[in-house]
C-alpha positions as CSV (number, residue, x, y, z in Angstrom):
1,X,39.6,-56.8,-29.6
2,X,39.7,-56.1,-26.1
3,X,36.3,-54.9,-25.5
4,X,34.8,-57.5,-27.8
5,X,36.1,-59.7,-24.5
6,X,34.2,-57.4,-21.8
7,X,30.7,-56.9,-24.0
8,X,30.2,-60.2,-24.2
9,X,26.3,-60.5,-22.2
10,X,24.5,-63.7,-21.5
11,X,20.8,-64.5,-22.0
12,X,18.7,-65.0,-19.5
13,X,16.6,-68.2,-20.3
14,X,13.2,-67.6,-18.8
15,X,13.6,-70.3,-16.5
16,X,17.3,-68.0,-14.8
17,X,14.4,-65.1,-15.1
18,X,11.7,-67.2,-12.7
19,X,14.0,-68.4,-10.4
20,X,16.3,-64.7,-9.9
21,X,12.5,-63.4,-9.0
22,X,11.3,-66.2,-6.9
23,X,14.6,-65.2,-4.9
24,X,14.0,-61.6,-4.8
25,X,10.0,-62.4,-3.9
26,X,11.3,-64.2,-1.3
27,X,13.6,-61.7,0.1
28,X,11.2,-59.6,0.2
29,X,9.0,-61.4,2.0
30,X,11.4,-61.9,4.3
31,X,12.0,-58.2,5.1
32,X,8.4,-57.2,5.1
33,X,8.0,-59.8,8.0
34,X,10.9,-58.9,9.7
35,X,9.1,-54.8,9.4
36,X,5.9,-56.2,11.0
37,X,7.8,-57.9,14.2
38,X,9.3,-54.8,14.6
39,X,6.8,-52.6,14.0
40,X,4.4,-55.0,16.3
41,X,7.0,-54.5,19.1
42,X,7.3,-51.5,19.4
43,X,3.7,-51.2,19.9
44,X,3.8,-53.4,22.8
45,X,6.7,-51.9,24.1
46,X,4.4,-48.8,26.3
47,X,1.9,-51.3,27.1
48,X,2.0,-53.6,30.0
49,X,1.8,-57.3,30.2
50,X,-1.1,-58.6,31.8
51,X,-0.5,-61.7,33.8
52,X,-3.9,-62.9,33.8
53,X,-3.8,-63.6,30.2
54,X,-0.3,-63.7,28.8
55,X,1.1,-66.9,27.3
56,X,4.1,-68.5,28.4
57,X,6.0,-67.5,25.6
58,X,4.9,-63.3,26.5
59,X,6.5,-64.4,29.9
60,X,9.8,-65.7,29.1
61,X,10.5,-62.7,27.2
62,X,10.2,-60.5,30.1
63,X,13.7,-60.2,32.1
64,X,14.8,-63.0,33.8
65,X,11.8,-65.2,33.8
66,X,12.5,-68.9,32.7
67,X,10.4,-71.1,31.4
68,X,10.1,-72.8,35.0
69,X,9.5,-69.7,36.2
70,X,6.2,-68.8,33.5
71,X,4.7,-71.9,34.2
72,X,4.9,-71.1,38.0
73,X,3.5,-67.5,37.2
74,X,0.6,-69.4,35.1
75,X,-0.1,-72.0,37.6
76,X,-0.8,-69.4,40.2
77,X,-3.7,-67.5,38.7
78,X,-5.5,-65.5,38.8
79,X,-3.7,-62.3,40.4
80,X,-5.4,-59.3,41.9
81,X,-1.9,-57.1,42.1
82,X,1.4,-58.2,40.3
83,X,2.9,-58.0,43.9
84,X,1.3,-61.3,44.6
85,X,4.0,-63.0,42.7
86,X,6.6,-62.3,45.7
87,X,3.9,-62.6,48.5
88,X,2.7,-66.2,46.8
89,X,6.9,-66.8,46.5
90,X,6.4,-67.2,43.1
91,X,9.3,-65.3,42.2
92,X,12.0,-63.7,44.7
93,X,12.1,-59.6,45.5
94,X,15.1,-59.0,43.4
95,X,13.2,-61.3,40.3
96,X,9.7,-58.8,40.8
97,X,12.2,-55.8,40.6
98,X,13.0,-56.7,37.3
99,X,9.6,-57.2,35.8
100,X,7.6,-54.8,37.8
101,X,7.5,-52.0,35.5
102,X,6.3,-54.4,32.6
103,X,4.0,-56.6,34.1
104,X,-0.6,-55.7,35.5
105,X,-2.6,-58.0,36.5
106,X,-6.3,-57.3,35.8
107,X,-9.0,-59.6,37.7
């Protein structure tokens, strides 16, 4: 008598069936996008950011840089060296020391 209590199983009607996989597709979906960003940054981690051609959104990602700040960096182009953002005052010394390591600038 007791088990007849815990073997009792429901049926699935198709339509439980078509939406528990429309779930799962969607999950998966999900976590295959979320792979790519990842796997897309970390191949742009090694490689610099040119600031010649990045976008505003590349910018404001880099350390410290507002979006103020981007739309200064864009404003002011084209650069020959990334060091023109602190001789132009574009950004301070101590802002450039953040970004310097991440950041070209090919004419």
């Amino acid at each position: 008598m007791a088990l007849a209590g815990c073997s009792t199983t429901q049926k699935q009607t198709p339509d439980d069936l078509r939406e528990k996989t429309a779930e799962a597709t969607a999950q998966l979906k999900e976590n295959a996008k979320a792979v790519a960003e990842g796997v897309r940054e970390g191949w742009g981690r090694d490689k610099l950011l040119d600031l010649n051609k990045a976008t505003k959104d590349q910018l404001t990602a880099l350390p410290g840089i507002t979006g103020d700040r981007a739309e200064r960096i864009l404003g002011a182009r084209p650069y020959d060296d990334p060091g023109q953002l602190v001789s132009r005052r574009i950004l301070s010394q101590a802002e450039y020391d953040k970004i310097k390591d991440s950041v070209t600038a090919t004419p």
